[in-house]
Structures are given as C-alpha cells and as structure tokens.
N, C-alpha and C positions, 0 to 999 in steps of 0.2 A: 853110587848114584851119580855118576860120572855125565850123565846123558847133559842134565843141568848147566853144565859147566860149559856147555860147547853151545855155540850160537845155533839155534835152528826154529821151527815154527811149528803149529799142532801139537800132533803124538810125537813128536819127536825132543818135546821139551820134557816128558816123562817115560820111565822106563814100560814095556809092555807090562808088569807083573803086577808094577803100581796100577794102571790102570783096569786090569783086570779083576784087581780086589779094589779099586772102588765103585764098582760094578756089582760086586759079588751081596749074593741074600743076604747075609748070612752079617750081621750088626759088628760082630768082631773083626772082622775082616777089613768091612770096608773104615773103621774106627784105626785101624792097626795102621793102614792106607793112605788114610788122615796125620798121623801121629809122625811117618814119615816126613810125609809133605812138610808139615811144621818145621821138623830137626832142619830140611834142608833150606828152606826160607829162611831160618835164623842163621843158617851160614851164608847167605846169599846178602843176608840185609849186612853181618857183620864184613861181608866182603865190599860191602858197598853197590853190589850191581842191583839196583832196582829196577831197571828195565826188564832183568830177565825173570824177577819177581814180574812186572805185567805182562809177560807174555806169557808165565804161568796162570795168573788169575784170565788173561782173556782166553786162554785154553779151555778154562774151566767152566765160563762162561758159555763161551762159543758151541764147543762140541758136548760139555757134558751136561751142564744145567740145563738144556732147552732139548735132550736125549729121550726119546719116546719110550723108554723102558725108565718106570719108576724105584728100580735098585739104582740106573746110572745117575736121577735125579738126585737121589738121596744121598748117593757119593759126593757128589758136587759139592752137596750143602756141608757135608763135614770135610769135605777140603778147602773152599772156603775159612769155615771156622778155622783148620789149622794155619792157615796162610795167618790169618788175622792174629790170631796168637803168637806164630812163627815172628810178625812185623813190631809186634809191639809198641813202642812209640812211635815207628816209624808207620802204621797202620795211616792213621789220618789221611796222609796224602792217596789213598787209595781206597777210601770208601767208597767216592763215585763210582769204580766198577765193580767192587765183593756188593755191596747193598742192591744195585736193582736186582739182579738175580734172588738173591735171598726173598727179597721180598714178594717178588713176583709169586715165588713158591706159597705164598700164602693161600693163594687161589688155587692150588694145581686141585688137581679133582682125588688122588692118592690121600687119604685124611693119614699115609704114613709120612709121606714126603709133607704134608704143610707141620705133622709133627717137627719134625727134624727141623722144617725152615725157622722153628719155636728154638727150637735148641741153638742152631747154629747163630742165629740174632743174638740171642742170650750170650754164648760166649763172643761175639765179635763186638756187642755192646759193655761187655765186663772189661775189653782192654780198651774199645776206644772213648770209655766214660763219657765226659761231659763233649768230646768232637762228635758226638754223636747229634747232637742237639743243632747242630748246622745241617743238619739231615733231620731235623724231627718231624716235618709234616708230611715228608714220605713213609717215618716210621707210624705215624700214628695213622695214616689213611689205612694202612696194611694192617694194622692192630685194630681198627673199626671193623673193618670185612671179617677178621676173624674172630671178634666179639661173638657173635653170632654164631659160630660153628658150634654144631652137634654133636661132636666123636669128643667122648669123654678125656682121652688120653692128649687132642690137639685142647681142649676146655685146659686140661693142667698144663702144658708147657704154657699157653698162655699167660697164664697168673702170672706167671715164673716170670716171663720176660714184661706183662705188664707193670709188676713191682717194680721189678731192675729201673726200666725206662722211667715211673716218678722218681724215683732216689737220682737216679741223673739230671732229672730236672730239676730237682727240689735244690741240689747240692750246685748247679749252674748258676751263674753268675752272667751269662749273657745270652741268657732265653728270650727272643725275640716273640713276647704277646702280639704284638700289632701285625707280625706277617703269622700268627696263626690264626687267629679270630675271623677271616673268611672260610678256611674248611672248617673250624667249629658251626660258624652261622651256616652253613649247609647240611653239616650232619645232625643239628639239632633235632630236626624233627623227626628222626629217626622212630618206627615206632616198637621194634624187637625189644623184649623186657632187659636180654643179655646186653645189647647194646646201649642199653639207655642205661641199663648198671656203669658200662664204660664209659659212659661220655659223664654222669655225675661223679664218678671217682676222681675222673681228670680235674672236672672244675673245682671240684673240693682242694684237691694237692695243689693246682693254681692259685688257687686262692691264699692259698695256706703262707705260700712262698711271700717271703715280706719285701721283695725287691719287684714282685710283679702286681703291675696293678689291674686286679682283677677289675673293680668296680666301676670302674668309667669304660669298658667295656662290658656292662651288667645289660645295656637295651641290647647289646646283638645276639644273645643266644635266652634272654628273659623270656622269652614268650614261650621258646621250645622248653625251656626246664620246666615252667610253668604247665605245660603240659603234659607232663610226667607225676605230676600228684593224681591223675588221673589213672594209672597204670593200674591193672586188672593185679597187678603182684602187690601187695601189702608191701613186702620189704622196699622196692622201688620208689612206693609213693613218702616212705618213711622217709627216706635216703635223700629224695627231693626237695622233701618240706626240711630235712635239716640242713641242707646247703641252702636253702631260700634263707630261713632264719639266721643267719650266719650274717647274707647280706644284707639283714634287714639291719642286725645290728650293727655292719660298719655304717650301713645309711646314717645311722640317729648318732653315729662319732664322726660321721663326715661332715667338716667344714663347710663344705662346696656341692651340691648334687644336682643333678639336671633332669629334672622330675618326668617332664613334659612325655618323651616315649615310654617310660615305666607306667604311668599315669594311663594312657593310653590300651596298654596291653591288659591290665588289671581292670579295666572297664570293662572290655572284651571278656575276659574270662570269668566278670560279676555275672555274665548271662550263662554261663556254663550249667549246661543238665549235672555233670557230678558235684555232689554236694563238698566232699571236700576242695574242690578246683573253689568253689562260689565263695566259700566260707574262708578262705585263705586271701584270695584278691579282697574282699572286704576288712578283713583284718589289717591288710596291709594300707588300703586307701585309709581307715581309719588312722595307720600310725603318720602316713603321711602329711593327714590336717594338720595334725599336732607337731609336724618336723617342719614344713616347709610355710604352713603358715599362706601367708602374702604370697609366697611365690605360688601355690596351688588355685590361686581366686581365678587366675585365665583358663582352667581347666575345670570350674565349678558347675558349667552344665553337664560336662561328660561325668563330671562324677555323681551328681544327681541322676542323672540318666542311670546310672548303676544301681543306687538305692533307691529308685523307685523302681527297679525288675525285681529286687530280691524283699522288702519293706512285706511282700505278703507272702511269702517264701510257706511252704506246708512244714518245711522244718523250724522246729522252735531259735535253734541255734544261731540259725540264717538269719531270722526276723530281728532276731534282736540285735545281730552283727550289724543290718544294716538300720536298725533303730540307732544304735550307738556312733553310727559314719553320720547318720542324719541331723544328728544335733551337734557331732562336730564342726559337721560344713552349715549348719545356720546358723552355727557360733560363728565361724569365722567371716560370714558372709555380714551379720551381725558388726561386724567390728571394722567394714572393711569400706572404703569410699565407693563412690556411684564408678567411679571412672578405674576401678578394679577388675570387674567382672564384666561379662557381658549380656548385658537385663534380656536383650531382645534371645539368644540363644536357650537363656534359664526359661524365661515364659514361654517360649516352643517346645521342651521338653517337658513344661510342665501341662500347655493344652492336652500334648499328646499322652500324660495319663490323667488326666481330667477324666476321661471317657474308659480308663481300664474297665476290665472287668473284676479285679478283685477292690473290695469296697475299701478298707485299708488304703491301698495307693490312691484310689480317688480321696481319701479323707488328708492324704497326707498332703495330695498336691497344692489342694483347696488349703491348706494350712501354711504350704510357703508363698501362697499368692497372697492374704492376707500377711502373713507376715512382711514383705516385701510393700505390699499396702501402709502399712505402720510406718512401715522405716524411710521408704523411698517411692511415697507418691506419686511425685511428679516424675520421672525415670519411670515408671511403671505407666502413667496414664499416657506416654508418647506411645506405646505399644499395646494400650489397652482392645483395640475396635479387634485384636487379633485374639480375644480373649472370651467376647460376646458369644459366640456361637456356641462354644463350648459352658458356659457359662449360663445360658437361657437353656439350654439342653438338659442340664443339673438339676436346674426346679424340678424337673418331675422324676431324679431320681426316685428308685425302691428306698434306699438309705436315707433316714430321714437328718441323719448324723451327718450325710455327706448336704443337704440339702437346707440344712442351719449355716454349715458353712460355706455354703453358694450364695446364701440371703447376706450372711457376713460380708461377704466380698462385696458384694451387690452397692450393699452401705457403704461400705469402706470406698467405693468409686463415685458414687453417689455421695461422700460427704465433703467432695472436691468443689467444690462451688462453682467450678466454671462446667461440671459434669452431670450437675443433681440434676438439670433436665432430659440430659442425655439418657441419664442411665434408668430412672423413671418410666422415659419414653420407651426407651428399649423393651423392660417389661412390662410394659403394657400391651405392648404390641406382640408379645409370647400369647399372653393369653389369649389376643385377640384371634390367632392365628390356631389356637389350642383350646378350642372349647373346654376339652377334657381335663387341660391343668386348671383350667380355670374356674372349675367346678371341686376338683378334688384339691388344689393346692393354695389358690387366691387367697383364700381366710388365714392362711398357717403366714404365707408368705408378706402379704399387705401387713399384719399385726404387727411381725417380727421387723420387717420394715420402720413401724412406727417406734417402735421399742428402741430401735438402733439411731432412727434418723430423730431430727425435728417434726413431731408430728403436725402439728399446724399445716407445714411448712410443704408435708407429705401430702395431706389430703387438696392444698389448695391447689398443689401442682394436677396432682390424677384428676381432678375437678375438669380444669384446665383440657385438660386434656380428653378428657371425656366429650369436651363443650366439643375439641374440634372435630372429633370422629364422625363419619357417616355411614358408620356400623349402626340402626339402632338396638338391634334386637342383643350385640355384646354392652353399648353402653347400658341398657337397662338392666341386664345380668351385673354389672360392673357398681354399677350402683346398688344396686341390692345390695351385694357383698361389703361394699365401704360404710354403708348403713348400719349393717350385722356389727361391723367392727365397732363404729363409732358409736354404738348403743353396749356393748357388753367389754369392752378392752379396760383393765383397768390403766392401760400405758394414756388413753383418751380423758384420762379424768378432767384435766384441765381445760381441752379443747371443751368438753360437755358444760364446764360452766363459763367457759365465756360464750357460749353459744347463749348462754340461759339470762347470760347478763343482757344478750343484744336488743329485748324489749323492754328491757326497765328504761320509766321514763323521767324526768326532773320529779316530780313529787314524787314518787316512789325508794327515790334515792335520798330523799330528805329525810320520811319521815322512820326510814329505818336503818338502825345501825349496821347490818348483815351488809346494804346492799350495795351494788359494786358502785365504782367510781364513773365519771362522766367517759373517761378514757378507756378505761375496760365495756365499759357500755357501746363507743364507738368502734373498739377492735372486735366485738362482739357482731358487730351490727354488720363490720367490712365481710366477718367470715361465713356469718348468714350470707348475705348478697353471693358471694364470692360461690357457696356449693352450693345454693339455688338452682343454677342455672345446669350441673351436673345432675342435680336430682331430678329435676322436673323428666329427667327420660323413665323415671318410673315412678308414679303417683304415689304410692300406699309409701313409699321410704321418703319421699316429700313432703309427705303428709307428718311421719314420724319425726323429719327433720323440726316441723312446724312447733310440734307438740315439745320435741326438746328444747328450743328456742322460745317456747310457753308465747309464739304468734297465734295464740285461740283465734282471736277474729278471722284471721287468713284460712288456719285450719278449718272454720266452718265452715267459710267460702270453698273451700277446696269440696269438703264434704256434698255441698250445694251442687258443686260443679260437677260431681261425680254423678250425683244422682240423675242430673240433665241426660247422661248421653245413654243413649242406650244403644244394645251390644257391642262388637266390640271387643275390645282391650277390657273397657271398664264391668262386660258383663261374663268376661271367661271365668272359667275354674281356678287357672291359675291367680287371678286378681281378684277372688274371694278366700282364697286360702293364704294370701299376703296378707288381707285386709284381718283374719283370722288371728294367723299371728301375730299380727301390730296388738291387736288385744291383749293374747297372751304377753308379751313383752311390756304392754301399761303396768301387767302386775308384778314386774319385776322392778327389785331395788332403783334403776336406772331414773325410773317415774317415782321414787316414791313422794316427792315435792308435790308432782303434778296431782296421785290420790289424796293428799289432803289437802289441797286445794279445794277439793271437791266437797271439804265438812265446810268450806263457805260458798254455797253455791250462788247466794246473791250478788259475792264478790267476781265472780268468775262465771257467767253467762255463757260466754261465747265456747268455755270446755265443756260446758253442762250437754248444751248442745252439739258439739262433737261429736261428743260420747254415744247419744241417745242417737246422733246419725250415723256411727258407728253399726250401732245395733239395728239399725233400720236397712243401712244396705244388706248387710248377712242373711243370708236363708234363716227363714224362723230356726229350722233344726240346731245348725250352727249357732246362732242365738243365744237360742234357750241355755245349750250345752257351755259355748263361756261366760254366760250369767251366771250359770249353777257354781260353775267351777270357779268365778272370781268370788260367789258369795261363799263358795266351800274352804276359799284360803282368808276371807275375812275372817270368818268363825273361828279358823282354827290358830 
C-alpha cells in the first residue's frame, strides 16, 4: 500500500484495485475496500501525516462521493466510515470534510446508497461521540429529511443511527439549546406522521437532559407540538399529549414562567375543530389560572374569548372543560383589583357573544356582565353606552333565561344613580322603536324591572317620560301595559296602597284606626299627580288609576266626559273592549275594598255612579254579559 506514502493528488493517493473494489456490486468487496483504507489511515495517523489523511478524504469526496454510479457512491460512504475509524481520536479535526458528503447522501435518490449514508453516520458517530454535537444541526437537518423516507431497510438504519445520536446528546455536556431552537421552530410544523414522530422523540430526550433547559424555550416550538395532538395516527397524538404533560408539570414546579406566548397559542387552539386539540388547551388554561394567578389577569379577555367558543361545545367533555376554566377565571377576576385587567377588552369579548348563536354562551356572557356589575360598577359604567345595543337587542331574545338576565343587567345599570334615567330611557325608547317587543315582551320586562329596581321610583320615572314623548299612539300602548302591571304585580303592593291613601282626608284619618298618616296621604297624593299626567294618554287606564286612588268624584267626571264626545277614540271597539276589561278586573282581588264599598252605597255616591256609567257606555250585549258574569262570581 506503498501508493499512500508518496506525495501525490487524485487516484494516485490510492492504489487501482482499491479503488476498483470500492466501486464494485458486490457489499464484500467494497466493505473489504473499506477495511483497508482503515488499516492504512491508522498508520498514517500513527505516523503523524495528517495531511495525507485529507487528501485522502478530499479524494473521497471529490471524485467518489459525488460519482454518477450508485456502487461508486456507496464505496465512498464505507470509506469514509473507515477513514473515521481508522482516525480515531484524532477523527474530530476532520469532521468538516468526512460529514458533508455523508450527509448529503441522505437525499441521493438510490434508497441503497441513503442506506449505507445510515450506516456509515452510525459508525463515524460511534468514534466521534459527544465532537459530534459541534456538528448536530447538520446532523439533525439530514435526520429530519430522512424521517420520512419510505424503503423499509433506509426506516431501519435510521433508528439505528437516530438512537446513537440521543445517547450522544443525552451523555454531552455542552449541547448548545439556543443555537438549535431556530431549525426546531422551522421544522415544527412539519406535517408527515414519521416526522413529527421524530421531532417528539427529540424533544422528549431534550427535555429529559437536566443540564438543558427545555422550558423557557417551551413558546418556540409550543404551537407546532401542539399541533400534533391532532395527527390522524393515534400513536402520534399519544406521544404529544405525553411530552405536553411532561411540560405541563415542570410549569406547576417552576418558580418563574412567562405565561403570556403560551397563553396566547392555547387560545388559538381553544377554537380548534379537533376535539382533542380543544379539550387539551382548555385543560391547560385551566391549570394555568390556578399556577399563575395575578400574573394571567392581563390575559383574561383572551382567555374568555376561549371559554366562551367552547362553554356550548356539542361534546359533553368540552362543555364542561370550559365550565371548569369559567369559574376559574371569575374566581380570579373576583379576587383581583379594577387596575389588574383590562374592563374595556373583557366587555368587547363579551358584546361579541352577547349575540352568539348558541344560547349557553349568550347565558354565560349575560352572567359575567352582571357579575362585573356587582363587583365593579363604576369600571364597567365608564364603558357601558358600548353595551346598549347589544343589550336592547336581548329583550327580545327566543331565551327567556337569556332575557331575565338582560333585564338583570338592565337593573344592575340602572341601579347606579347617576344611570336610572339613562337606562330607563334607553328601554323605552327599544320599545318605542319595536312595536313587537312591546306587545310581546313590555309586561314580562317592566314587572321584572320593578321587582329588581325601586318601584315607586320606576313607574314615576317611565311616567316622566311618557309625558315627554310625541309618540301618541306608543305612549297609550305604553300606558296600558304600566296599568296592567300596577293593577295585578304583587312586587306593586305598596305603590297600590299609597296610591289609595292619596284621598283620604283629615276626618277620615281621625275617625279610623287603619287609616294612613297625613305623610303617607301626601306621598300618596305626589304619586297620583306625578302618573296622571302619563295616564291621561289613555282614558279607560286613567280611569282605572282614579278607581285605585278611590278619586270616585274625578272618576264620574271622567265617566261624564266620556260620554260627551262622540266618535272617535272614545267610540271605537278598541275603547269598549278596555272599558270591558276594566270591569272584569273591578272583580278582581286588586278592587276588593272598592266592592264593599258598594254595601255602603249612601257613603259612596260618586262609585255608585261610576259603575252604573260604566254600564251605560258598553253596548247593552256587553252589559248584560258582565253583569251576569259579576252576579255569577257574587253567587258563587
């Protein structure tokens, strides 16, 4: 092997035969080929000449690795390997030029020669162990592309050499993380099953390593793993949720964590179609509340924004995953000052599901705006006029569950003092605008109104307000309805009797112990005056006012007045079928004072005659039919 020993360049640094057989079909040969080359590298390195060692390897390089016949490729690759064996320790300084070649081999289009560039890695990474790791993001670029190959036989050398390379990692002591984490954040998104097997392997054994700190490099490739609980392969999506959980528990041992890009991507992937992707980011925003606390409040509409996509989820799993984050983050939001969060962001996440379509989210949104109402009124009413539209919208939900807690808010805004005319006015002005809620929804919503607010307080306002409308035909609709209420609510009890106190006069309060005070009598007498002026836009409910306030004289005169005008208002159908009703409602509990009044009728003149003019405007038929019918509920 003489050739070696003498200075020259090319073919002429190895003998013809050598080269021949590493050329040759035939696996023995060119291995035998190999096996030389080695013998004489180790005498070369113990002679000291290294040079003639590289101008063996750029031989190798030059004319046989990059050789258009895939036998001469394949020689290269096991002369290489023997070279690298042949050097031994001395190998290191000579990676730069045995490794591009090899690697390159990884692509060649021969699936025998990317075999072999398997083999040859494997043995040139078994002598230069952990020097290998100065070279690892070229190894591993070439180990990605091959991830994915097809041919069963380059599949096995594979393994081979991607073991090898973790145990050289795992066993390294100055594995540079920070210069690999950009070709990680590139290949992440990879979406081949094979490949994304490979890239979780790595980050698993990364992680594993206690000298490398996976986790504060967790945001740059978070999203891509994340996106592999998705994989059509069952084993995949396993293999991802178990390196996820991994990290989930150094989070909850970490001292220190920096929520804010994780927080972010887990949002993201709360809207995700696959159900395990959805049910997994919720999982984890949920451990989140409970880890970071305080720190997660600057992130609390985005994560709202998450549990209110998933809160009606069709899977039971989902619904309750994000029921469970939901009352995490209103615990914490609960516990947490105005200048934590940001009010105006949460209220714009929450307009925008005000108006969902699934009923659920609307129930839920309606429930942190109230809740937020409780806690932080005043924070909530600087951003309120952004809430109205949505808000007036709601009354006439289909959901009547969603449309108690629209009336809830309504109050809650309404019960601000410097808002109760505001917010009043607002729905007033819905109905005015809405014949149709105002027919189908005014009774349910005015009531509940009164229930929640001050009712006094309620009716003198809508009064008020009625007076200033030049609507007439809604304020007389309008009046009707507040009438209906104020005659049958029992939330009105009180307003009814100091309405009833407003004619009692000095001797009537002397001579009997029941009856109200001079004081009750004059706030009696304010809140007549006060909805007069709203009633009077429809007679027959003015009238009824008159009767509950027991002003008989007024009421006759009313009665009087009715009869004066003819056609009209006072001679439509509509205004004998009010008039009808008012009857039937005399014989309700609401009057039953005013019917036994009636067993003194010498005392009470001015009702006697009401009554009998009651009966005088109605068509005899009508008449007849509630005379029968009030004497048919006497009897009975």
């Amino acid at each position: 092997f003489g050739v070696l020993e003498m200075p020259g360049s090319g073919a002429d640094l190895l003998p013809p035969h050598l080269l021949r057989s590493l050329g040759q079909k035939e696996y023995d040969k060119r291995k035998g080929a190999a096996l030389e080359i080695e013998q004489a590298i180790k005498d070369l390195r113990d002679a000291g000449q290294h040079e003639r060692v590289r101008e063996v390897v750029l031989y190798v390089v030059r004319d046989l690795a990059g050789s258009p016949h895939p036998n001469v490729r394949k020689g290269a690759l096991h002369a290489l390997a023997g070279v690298a064996i042949g050097l031994r320790e001395d190998l290191p300084q000579f990676l730069p030029e045995i490794l591009p070649p090899v690697l390159a081999s990884f692509c060649d289009p021969d699936c025998r020669v990317r075999y072999y560039a398997c083999e040859s890695l494997y043995n040139i990474a078994k002598v230069a162990r952990s020097h290998c790791v100065a070279h690892f993001n070229d190894i591993f670029e070439a180990l990605f592309k091959l991830s994915a190959d097809t041919d069963l036989g380059v599949q096995n050398g594979f393994q081979l050499l991607d073991r090898l390379m973790k145990d050289i990692v795992a066993e390294s002591d100055n594995f540079d993380i920070s210069a690999f984490m950009p070709l990680l954040r590139r290949r992440i998104f990879v979406a081949n099953s094979y490949t994304r097997q490979f890239l979780i392997g790595w980050i698993a054994i990364l992680d594993s390593v206690p000298d490398i700190e996976m986790l504060q490099h967790l945001p740059g490739f978070f999203d891509g793993l994340f996106h592999m609980l998705s994989d059509l392969n069952k084993e995949i999506r396993q293999q991802a949720y178990a390196v996820l959980y991994d990290f989930l528990q150094e989070i909850k041992a970490a001292p220190n964590m920096a929520y804010e890009p994780i927080v972010a991507i887990l949002v993201q992937h709360c809207a995700s179609r696959d159900r395990f992707s959805r049910l997994t980011a919720l999982t984890w925003l949920h451990a989140f509340l409970s880890l970071g606390k305080a720190q997660l409040l600057p992130f609390s509409p985005a994560v709202l924004e998450a549990v209110l996509r998933s809160i009606s989820h069709g899977e039971d799993e989902i619904r309750d995953a994000a029921a469970q984050t939901d009352r995490a983050l209103r615990a914490l939001v609960h516990s947490s000052t105005e200048a934590d969060f940001d009010m105006q962001a949460i209220l714009a996440t929450l307009v925008q599901h005000m108006r969902a379509e699934a009923v659920r989210t609307r129930v839920t949104a309606f429930q942190w705006i109230a809740m937020l109402l409780r806690q932080r009124p005043a924070a909530l009413l600087r951003h309120a006029e952004a809430l109205w539209p949505a808000l007036l919208d709601s009354l006439g939900d289909e959901a009547e569950e969603v449309v108690f807690l629209d009336i809830e808010v309504v109050a809650r805004l309404a019960a601000q003092t410097e808002y109760f005319a505001t917010a009043l006015g607002k729905v007033m002005g819905r109905f005015a605008d809405s014949p149709s809620l105002l027919e189908a929804r005014a009774p349910l919503i005015l009531r509940e109104l009164t229930v929640l607010l001050e009712p006094r307080r309620v009716y003198v306002e809508l009064a008020s307000l009625v007076v200033s409308s030049t609507d007439l035909p809604f304020c007389a609709l309008m009046v009707q309805t507040l009438n209906g209420i104020l005659h049958s609510s029992p939330a009105l009890r009180e307003l009814r009797e100091s309405l009833r106190a407003a004619m009692s006069d000095e001797k009537e309060r002397g001579s009997k112990a029941d009856a109200p005070s001079a004081a009750a009598a004059a706030e009696g007498a304010e809140l007549f005056k006060q909805l007069y002026a709203a009633w009077c836009h429809a007679p027959v409910a003015l009238l009824s006012l008159c009767l509950l306030a027991e002003a008989h004289e007024h009421a006759s005169e009313l009665i009087s007045r009715f009869a004066a005008v003819e056609g009209g208002e006072m001679g439509s159908v509509e205004f004998l079928l009010q008039l009808d009703r008012l009857v039937q409602l005399i014989e309700a509990p609401v009057f039953a004072r005013l019917r036994l009044q009636l067993l003194q009728p010498e005392s009470h003149p001015a009702l006697v005659a009401v009554l009998y003019g009651l009966l005088m405007l109605l068509p005899q038929v009508i008449a007849s039919q509630s005379s029968q019918s009030s004497q048919s509920s006497q009897s009975s």
